[in-house]
One Martini backbone bead per residue (centre of mass of N, CA, C, O) as a GRO file, in nm:
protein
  100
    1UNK     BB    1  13.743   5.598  13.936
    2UNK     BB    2  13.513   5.845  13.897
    3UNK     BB    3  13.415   6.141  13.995
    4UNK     BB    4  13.181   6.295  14.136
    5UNK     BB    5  12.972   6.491  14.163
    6UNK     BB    6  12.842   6.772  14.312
    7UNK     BB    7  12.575   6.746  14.124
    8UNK     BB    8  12.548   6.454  14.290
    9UNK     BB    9  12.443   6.141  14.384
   10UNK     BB   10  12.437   5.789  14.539
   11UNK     BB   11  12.234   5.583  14.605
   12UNK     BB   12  12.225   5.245  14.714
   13UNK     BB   13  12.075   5.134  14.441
   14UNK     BB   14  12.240   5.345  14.189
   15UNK     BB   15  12.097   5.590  14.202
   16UNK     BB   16  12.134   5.940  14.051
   17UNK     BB   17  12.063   6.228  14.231
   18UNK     BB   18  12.016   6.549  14.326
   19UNK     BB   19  12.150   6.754  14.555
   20UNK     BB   20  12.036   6.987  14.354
   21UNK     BB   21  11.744   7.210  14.330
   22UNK     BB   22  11.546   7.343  14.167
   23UNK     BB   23  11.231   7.501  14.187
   24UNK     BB   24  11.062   7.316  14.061
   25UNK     BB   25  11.175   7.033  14.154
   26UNK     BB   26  11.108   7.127  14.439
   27UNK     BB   27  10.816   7.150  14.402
   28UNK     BB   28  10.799   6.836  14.320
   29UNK     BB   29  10.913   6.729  14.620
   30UNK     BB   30  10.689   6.881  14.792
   31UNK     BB   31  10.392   6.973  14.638
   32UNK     BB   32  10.442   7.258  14.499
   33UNK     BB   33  10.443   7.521  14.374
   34UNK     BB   34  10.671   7.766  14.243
   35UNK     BB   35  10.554   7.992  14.325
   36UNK     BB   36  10.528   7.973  14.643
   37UNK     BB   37  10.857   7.949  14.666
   38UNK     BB   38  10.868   8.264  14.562
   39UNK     BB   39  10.741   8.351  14.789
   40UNK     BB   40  10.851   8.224  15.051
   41UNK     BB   41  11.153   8.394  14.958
   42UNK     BB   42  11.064   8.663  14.984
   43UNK     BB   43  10.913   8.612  15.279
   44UNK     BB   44  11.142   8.414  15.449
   45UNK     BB   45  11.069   8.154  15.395
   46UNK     BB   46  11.067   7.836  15.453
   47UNK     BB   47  11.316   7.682  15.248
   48UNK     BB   48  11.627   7.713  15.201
   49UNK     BB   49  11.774   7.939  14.953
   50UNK     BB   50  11.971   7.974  14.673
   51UNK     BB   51  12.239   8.095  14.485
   52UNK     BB   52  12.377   7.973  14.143
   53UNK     BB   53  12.581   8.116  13.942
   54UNK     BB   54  12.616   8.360  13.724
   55UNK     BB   55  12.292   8.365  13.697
   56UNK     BB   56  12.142   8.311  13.976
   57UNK     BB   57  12.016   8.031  14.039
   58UNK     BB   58  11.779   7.910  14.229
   59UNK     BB   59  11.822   7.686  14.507
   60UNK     BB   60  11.828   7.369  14.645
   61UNK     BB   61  11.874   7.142  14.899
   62UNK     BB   62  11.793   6.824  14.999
   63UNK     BB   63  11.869   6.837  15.278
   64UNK     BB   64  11.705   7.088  15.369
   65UNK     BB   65  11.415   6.963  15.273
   66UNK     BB   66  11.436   6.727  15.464
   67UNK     BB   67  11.470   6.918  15.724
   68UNK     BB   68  11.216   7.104  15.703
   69UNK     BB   69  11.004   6.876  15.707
   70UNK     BB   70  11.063   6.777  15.987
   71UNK     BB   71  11.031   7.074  16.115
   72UNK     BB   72  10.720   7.057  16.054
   73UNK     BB   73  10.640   6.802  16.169
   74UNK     BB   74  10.731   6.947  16.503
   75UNK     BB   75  10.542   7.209  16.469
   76UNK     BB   76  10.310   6.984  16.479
   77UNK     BB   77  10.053   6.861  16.667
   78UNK     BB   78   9.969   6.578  16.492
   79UNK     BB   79  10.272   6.484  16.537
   80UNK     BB   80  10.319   6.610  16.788
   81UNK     BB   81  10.266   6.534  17.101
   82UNK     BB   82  10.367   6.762  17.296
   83UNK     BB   83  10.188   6.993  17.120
   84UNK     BB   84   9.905   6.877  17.205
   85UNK     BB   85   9.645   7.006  17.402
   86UNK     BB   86   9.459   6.716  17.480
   87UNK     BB   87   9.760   6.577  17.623
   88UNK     BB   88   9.709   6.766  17.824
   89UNK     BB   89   9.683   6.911  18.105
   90UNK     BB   90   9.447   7.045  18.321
   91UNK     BB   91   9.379   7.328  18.423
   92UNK     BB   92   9.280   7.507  18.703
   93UNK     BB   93   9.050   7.687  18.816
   94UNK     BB   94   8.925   7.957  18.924
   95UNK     BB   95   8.753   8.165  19.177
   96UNK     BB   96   8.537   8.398  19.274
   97UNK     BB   97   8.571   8.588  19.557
   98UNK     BB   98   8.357   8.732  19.737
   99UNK     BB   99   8.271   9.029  19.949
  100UNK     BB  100   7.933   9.046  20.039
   0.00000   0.00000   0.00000
């Protein structure tokens, strides 16, 4: 049986998808430009990536991409029902009690 590559996984269905993915492959699997992908990594935004090859090429781990959505995901009040202003309870106002 031969060994899988590193930069392969096998899906249960037997395709297979790249364990890493260029800025581009990114940008198509998150649905967004590879601009903003170069924008949020210039300002260490976004999903983590890394450099790879003697050319340093960046690259995402598939894995990684897939735990920063659901980190967006949790991160969001109308996901994350924690977080929604709507769902907590109202505080009490408080009056001013004049001196006069």
């Amino acid at each position: 049986m031969p060994a899988r590559s590193l930069l392969t996984l096998t899906t249960s269905s037997g395709a297979a998808c790249a364990a890493f993915l260029t800025v581009k492959d990114a940008a198509d699997y998150l649905g967004l430009s590879p601009r903003t992908l170069y924008v949020w990594r210039h300002r260490r935004q976004g999903p983590p990536s890394f450099r790879m090859g003697p050319r340093g090429r960046v690259m995402y781990r598939r894995e990684a991409l897939d735990a920063w959505i659901r980190e967006q995901e949790q991160a969001d009040s109308r996901s994350n029902t924690a977080l929604n202003p709507v769902s907590s309870t109202p505080q009490q106002r408080f009056s001013r009690i004049s001196n006069a």
